[in-house]
C-alpha positions in Angstrom: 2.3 17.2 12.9 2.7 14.5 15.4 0.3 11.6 14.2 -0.4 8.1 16.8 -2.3 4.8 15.5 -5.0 3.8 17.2 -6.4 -0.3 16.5 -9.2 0.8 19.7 -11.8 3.4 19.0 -15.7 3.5 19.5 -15.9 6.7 17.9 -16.2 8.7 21.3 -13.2 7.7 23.4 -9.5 5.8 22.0 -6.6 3.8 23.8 -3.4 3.7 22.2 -0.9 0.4 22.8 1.7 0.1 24.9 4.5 1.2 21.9 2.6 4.3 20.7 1.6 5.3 24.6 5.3 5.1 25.4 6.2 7.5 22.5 3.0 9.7 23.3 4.2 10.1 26.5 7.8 9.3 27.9 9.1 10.7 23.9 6.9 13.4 23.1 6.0 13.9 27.1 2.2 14.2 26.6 0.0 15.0 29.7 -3.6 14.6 30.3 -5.3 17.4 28.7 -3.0 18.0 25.4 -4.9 17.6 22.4 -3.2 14.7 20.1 -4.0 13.5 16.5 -4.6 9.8 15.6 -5.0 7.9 12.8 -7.5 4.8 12.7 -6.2 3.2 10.2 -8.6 3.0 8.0 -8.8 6.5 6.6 -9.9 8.9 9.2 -7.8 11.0 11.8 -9.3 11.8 14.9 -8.4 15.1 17.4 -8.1 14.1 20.7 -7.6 14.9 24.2 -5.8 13.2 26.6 -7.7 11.4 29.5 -5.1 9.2 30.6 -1.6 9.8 30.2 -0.3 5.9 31.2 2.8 4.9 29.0 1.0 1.6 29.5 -2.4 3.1 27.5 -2.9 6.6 26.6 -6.6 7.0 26.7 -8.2 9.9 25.0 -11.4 11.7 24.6 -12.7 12.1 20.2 -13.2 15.6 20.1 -13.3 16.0 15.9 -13.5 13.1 13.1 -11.9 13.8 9.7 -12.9 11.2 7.4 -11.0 10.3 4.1 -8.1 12.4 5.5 -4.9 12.3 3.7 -6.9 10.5 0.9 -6.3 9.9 -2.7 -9.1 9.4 -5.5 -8.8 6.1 -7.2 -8.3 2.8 -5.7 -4.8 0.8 -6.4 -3.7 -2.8 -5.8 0.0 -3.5 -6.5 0.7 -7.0 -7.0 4.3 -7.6 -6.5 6.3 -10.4 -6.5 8.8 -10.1 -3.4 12.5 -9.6 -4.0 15.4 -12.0 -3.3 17.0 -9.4 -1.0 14.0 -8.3 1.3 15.3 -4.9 1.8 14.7 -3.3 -1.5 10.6 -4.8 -1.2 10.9 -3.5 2.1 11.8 -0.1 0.3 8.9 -0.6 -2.4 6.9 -0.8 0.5 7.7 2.1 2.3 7.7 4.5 -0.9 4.1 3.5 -2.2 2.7 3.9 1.1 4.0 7.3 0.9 3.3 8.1 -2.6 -0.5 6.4 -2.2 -1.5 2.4 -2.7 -4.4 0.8 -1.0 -3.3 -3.0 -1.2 0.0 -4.2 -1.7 -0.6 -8.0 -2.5 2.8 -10.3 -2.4 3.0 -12.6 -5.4 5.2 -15.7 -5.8 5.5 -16.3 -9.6 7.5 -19.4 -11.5 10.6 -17.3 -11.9 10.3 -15.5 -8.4 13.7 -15.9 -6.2 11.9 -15.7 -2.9 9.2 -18.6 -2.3 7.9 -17.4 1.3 7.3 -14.1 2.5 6.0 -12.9 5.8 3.8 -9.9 6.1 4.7 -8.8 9.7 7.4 -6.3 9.7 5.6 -5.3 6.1 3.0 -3.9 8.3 5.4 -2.2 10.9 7.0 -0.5 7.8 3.3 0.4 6.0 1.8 2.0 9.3 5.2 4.0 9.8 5.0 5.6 6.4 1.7 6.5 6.4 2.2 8.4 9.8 5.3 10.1 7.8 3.5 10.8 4.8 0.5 12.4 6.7 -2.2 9.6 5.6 -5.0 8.3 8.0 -5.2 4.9 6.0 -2.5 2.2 6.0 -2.6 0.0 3.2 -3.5 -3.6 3.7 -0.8 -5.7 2.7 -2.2 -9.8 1.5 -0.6 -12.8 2.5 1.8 -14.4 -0.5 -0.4 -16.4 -2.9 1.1 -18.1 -6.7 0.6 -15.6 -9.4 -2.1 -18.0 -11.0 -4.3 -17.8 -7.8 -4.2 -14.3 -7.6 -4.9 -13.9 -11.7 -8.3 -16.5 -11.4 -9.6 -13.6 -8.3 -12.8 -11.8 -9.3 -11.4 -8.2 -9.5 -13.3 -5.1 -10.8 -11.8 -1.8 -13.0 -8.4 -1.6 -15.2 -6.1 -4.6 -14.5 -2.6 -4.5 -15.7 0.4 -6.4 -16.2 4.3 -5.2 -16.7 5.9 -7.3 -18.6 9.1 -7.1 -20.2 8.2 -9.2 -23.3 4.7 -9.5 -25.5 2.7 -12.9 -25.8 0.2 -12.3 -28.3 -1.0 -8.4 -27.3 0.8 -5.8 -28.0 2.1 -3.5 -24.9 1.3 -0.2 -24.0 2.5 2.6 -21.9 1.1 2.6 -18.4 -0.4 6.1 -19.1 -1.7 5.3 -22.3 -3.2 2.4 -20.3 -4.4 4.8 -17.9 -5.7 7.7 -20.0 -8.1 4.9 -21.9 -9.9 4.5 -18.5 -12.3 6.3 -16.5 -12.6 4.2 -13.4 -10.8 4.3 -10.3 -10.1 0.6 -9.4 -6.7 0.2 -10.8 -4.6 -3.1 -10.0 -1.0 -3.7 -11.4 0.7 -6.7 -11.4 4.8 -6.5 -11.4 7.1 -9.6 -12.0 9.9 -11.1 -10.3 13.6 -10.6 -11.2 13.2 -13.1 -13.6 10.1 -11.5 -15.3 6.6 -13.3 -15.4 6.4 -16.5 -17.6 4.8 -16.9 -20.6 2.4 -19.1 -19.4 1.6 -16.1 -16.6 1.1 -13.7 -19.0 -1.3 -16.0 -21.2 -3.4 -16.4 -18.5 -3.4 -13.0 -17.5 -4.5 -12.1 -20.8 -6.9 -14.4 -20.5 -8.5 -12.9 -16.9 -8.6 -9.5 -18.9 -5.2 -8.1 -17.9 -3.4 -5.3 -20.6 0.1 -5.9 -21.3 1.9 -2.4 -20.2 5.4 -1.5 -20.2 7.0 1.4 -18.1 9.2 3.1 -20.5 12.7 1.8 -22.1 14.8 1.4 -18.8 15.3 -1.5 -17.3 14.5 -1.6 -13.9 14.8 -3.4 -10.8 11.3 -4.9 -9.6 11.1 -2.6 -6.4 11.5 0.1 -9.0 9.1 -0.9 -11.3 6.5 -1.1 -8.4 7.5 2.8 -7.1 7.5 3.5 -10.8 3.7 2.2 -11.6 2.4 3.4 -8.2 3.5 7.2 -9.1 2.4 7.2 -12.5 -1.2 6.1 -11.4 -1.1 9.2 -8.4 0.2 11.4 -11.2 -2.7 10.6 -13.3 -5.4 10.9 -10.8 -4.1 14.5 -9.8 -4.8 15.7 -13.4 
């Protein structure tokens, strides 16, 4: 199935940009009349038939809405401090998008390698994945804030931290964590190479956070991000 994004819909007629009219029609050789399917980006895919077959702007005509398509029940933030080599985030990225995450939210912690991170090939990667992965809702991915900032935010449901140590709370399993809940708002937080610092993990105690752990490996940062975004999808397919 052949999926195009669409940032220009009024629910009755949509134009696709100048890269994903190019693809629509000098790639895949799309003509006026052919039926195409495109994601809004926000959770609904949209049939279509095509009006205007420009490689400068396909235009095309709504002919069927399908809401929540591609959809997952529950509602997960991953708060991730970026790697030092950008390509294994990158990858983190890429494989939660697929697997299902609504957020991705960059974190720069005390011990974190990488002080700056821009979002703009994050995006490029997010939208392309969830076009692969058959998902009509690309996750929205923060600009970097400090660990600390991010901890002090409001934020509803289960909120947990991995955390290779314990500062005054025992951890838990992440689907002991996750069986003891009954919501669907679910953020995880997941440190830098370094870990989180003690003084992060205080205050995340603190702001109501549970101390997890994700079983006796030790992994990689970009792993432990794949490896707490699968075991929440897991969950919510029981």
């Amino acid at each position: 199935m052949e999926l195009f994004y669409t940032r220009e819909t009024d629910g009755r007629y949509c134009r696709l940009d100048p890269e994903e009219s190019a693809h629509c029609v000098k790639v895949l050789r799309h003509r006026s009349g052919d039926d195409i399917h495109v994601i809004d980006g926000e959770g609904t895919l949209l049939r279509c038939r095509l009006t205007l077959d420009s490689p400068k702007g396909v235009e095309a005509e709504v002919l069927e809405r399908f809401p929540d398509w591609g959809g997952h029940p529950y509602r997960l933030t991953v708060a991730c401090c970026p790697t030092k080599n950008n390509d294994r985030f990158e990858w983190f990225i890429e494989k939660a998008t697929e697997i299902g995450v609504d957020t991705i939210a960059p974190l720069i912690g005390e011990h974190s390698e990488r002080k700056v991170y821009k979002t703009d090939r994050a995006g490029r990667i997010a939208l392309s994945a969830a076009k692969q992965s058959l998902k009509a809702r690309i996750p929205s991915i923060t600009e970097p804030v400090p660990v600390r900032d991010f901890l002090l935010q409001p934020r509803e449901g289960l909120r947990l931290i991995a955390c290779c140590f314990e500062e005054g709370q025992p951890r838990v399993s992440i689907q002991e964590a996750l069986r003891g809940y009954d919501g669907t708002e679910v953020t995880v937080l997941i440190g830098p190479e370094g870990d989180f610092s003690p003084a992060e993990v205080r205050l995340a105690l603190a702001n109501g956070y549970r101390p997890i752990h994700l079983g006796p490996s030790r992994l990689r940062t970009e792993t432990a991000a794949v490896t707490a975004t699968t075991a929440v999808y897991l969950h919510y397919l029981d």
